[in-house]
PyMOL CGO cylinders between C-alpha atoms (Angstrom):
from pymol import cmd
from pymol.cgo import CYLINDER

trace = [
    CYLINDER, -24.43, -9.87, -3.99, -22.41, -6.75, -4.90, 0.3, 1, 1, 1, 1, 1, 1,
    CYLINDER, -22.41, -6.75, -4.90, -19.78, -5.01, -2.75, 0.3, 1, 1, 1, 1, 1, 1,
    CYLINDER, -19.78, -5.01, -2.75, -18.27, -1.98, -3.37, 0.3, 1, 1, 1, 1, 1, 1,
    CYLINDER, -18.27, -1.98, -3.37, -16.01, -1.16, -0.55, 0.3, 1, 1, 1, 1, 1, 1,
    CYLINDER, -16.01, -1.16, -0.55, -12.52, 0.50, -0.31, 0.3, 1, 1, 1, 1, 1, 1,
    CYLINDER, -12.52, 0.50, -0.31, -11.17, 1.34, -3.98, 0.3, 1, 1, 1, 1, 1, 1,
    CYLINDER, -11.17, 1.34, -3.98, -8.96, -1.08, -6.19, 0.3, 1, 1, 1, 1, 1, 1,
    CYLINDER, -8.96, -1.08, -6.19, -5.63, -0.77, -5.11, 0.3, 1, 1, 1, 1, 1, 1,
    CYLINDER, -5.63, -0.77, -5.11, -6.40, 1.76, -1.78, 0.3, 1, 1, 1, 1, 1, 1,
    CYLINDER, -6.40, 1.76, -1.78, -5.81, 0.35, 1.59, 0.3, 1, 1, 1, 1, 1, 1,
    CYLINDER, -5.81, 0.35, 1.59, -8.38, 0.41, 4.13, 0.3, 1, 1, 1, 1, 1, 1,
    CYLINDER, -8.38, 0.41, 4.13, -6.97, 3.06, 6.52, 0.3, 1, 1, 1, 1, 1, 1,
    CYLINDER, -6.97, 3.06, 6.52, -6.15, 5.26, 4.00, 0.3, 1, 1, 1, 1, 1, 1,
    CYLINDER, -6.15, 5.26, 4.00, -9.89, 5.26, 1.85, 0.3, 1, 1, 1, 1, 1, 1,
    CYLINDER, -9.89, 5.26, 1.85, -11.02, 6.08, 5.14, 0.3, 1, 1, 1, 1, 1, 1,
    CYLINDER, -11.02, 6.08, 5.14, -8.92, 9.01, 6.21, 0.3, 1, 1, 1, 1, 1, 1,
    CYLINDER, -8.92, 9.01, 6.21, -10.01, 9.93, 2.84, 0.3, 1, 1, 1, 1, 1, 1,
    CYLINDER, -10.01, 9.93, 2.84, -13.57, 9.74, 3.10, 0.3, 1, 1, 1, 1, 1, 1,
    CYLINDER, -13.57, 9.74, 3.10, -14.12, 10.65, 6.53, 0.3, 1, 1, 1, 1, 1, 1,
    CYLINDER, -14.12, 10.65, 6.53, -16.72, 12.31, 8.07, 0.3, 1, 1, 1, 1, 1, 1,
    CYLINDER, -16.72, 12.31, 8.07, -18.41, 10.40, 4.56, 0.3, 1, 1, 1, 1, 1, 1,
    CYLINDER, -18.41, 10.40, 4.56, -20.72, 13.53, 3.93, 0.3, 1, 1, 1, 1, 1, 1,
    CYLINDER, -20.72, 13.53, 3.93, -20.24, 13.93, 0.33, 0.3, 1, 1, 1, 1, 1, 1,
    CYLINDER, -20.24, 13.93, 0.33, -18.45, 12.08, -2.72, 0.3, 1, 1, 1, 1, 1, 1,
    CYLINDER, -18.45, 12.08, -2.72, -14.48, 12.46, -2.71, 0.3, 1, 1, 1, 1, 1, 1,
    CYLINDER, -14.48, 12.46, -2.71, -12.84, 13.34, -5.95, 0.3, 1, 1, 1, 1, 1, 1,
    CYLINDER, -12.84, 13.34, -5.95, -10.62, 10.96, -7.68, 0.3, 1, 1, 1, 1, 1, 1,
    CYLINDER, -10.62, 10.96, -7.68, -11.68, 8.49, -5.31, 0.3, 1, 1, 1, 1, 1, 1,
    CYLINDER, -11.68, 8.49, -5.31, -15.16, 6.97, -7.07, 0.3, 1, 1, 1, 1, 1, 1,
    CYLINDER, -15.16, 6.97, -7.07, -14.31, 4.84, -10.09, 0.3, 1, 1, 1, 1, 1, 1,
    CYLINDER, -14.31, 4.84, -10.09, -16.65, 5.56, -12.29, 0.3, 1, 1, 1, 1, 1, 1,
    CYLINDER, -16.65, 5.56, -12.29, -16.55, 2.01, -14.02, 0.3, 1, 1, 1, 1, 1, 1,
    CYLINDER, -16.55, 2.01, -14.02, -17.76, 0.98, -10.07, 0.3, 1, 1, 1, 1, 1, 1,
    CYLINDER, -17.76, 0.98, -10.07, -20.87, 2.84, -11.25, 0.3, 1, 1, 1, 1, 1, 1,
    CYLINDER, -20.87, 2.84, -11.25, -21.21, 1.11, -15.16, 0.3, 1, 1, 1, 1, 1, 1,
    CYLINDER, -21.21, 1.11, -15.16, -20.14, -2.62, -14.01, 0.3, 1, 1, 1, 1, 1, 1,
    CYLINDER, -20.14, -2.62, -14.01, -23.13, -2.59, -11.22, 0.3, 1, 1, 1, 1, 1, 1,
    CYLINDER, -23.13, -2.59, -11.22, -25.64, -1.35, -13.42, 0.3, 1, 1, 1, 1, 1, 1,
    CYLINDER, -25.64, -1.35, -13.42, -24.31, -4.04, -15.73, 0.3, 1, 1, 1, 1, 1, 1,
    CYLINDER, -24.31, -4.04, -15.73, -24.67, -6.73, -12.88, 0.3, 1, 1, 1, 1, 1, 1,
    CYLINDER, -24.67, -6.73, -12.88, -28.00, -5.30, -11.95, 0.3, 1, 1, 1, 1, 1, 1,
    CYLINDER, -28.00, -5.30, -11.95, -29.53, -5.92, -15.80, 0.3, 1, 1, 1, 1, 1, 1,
    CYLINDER, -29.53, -5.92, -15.80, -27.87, -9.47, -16.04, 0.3, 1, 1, 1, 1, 1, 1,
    CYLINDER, -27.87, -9.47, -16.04, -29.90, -10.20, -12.81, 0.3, 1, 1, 1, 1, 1, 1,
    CYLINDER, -29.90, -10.20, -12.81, -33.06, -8.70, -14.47, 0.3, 1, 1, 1, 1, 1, 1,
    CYLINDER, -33.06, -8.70, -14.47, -32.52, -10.30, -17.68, 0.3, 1, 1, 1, 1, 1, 1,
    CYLINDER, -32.52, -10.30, -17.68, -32.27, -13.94, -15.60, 0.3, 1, 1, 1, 1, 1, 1,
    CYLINDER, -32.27, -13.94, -15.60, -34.97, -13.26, -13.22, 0.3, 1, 1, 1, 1, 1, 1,
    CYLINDER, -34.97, -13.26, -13.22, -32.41, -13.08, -10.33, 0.3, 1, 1, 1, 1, 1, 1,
    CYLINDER, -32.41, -13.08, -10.33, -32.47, -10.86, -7.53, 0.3, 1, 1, 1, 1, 1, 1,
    CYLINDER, -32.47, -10.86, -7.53, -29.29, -8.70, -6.65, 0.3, 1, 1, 1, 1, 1, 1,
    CYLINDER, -29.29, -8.70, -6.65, -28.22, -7.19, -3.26, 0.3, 1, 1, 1, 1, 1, 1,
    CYLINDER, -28.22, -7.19, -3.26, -26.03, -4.43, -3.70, 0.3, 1, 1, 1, 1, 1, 1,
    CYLINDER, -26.03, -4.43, -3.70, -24.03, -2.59, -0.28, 0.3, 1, 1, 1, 1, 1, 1,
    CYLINDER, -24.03, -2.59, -0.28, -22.21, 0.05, -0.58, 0.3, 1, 1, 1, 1, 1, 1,
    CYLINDER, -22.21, 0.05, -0.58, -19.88, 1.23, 1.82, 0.3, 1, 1, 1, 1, 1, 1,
    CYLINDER, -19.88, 1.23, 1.82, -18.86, 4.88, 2.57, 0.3, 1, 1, 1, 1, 1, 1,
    CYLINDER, -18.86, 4.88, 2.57, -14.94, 3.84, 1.68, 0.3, 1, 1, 1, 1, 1, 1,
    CYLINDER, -14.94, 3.84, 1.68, -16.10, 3.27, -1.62, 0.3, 1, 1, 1, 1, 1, 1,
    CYLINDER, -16.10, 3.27, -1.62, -16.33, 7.09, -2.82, 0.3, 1, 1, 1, 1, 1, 1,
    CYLINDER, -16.33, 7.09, -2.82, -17.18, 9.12, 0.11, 0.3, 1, 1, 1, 1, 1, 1,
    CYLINDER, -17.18, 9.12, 0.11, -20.86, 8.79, 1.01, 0.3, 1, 1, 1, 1, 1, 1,
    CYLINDER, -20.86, 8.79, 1.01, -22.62, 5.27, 0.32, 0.3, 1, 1, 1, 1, 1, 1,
    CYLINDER, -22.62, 5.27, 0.32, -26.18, 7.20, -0.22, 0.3, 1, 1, 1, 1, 1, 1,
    CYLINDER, -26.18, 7.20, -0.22, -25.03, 9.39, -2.98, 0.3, 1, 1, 1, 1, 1, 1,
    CYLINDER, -25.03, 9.39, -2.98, -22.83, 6.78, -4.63, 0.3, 1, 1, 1, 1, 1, 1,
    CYLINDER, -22.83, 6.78, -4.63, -26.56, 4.68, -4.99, 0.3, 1, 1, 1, 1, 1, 1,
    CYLINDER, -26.56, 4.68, -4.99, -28.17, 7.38, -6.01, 0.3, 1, 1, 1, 1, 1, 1,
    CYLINDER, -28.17, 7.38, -6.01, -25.61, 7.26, -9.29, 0.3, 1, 1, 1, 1, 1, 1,
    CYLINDER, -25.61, 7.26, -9.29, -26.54, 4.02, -10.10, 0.3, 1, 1, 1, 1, 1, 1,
    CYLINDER, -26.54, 4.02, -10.10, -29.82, 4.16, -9.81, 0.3, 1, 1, 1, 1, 1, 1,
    CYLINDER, -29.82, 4.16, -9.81, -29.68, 7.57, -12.10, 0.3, 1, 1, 1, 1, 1, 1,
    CYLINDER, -29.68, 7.57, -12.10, -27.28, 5.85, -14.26, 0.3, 1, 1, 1, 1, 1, 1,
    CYLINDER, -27.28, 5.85, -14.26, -29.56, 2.32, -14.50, 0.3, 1, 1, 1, 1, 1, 1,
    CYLINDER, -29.56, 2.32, -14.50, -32.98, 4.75, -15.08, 0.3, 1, 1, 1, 1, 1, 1,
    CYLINDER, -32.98, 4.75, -15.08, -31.14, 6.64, -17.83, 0.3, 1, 1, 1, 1, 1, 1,
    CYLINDER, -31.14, 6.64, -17.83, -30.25, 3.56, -19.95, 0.3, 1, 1, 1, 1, 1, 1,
    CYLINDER, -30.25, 3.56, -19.95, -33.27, 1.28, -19.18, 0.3, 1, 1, 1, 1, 1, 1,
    CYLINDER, -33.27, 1.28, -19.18, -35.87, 3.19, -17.71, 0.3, 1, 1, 1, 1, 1, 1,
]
cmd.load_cgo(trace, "trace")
């Protein structure tokens, strides 16, 4: 299971006053190793036939749809 919520270091209240209303992806606010060490976590699951669950919350960059569709551009680019 992978979580990526509110951002190293960022409390709770405050990644959300930041984020809100959530409709796009806030500058400075998405680490982009977030993006690298999932896509890492999802090919160690591959490579041991394990399944991985990943949520992604809003607080984690801005928009939780948009943030997925980076890893999943980021995972096709290196081993699609």
């Amino acid at each position: 299971m992978v979580r990526l919520i509110t951002p190293l270091r960022m409390h709770y209240e405050d990644s959300y006053a930041k984020a809100f209303p959530f409709d796009k992806l806030v500058e400075g606010m998405l680490n982009p190793r977030m993006i690298e060490d999932t896509v890492n976590m999802m090919l160690e699951a591959i490579k041991k036939e394990k399944k991985v669950a990943i949520t992604i919350n809003n607080r984690a960059g801005g928009n939780g749809p948009l943030i997925a569709q980076q890893i999943a551009k980021r995972f096709l680019d290196l081993y699609g």
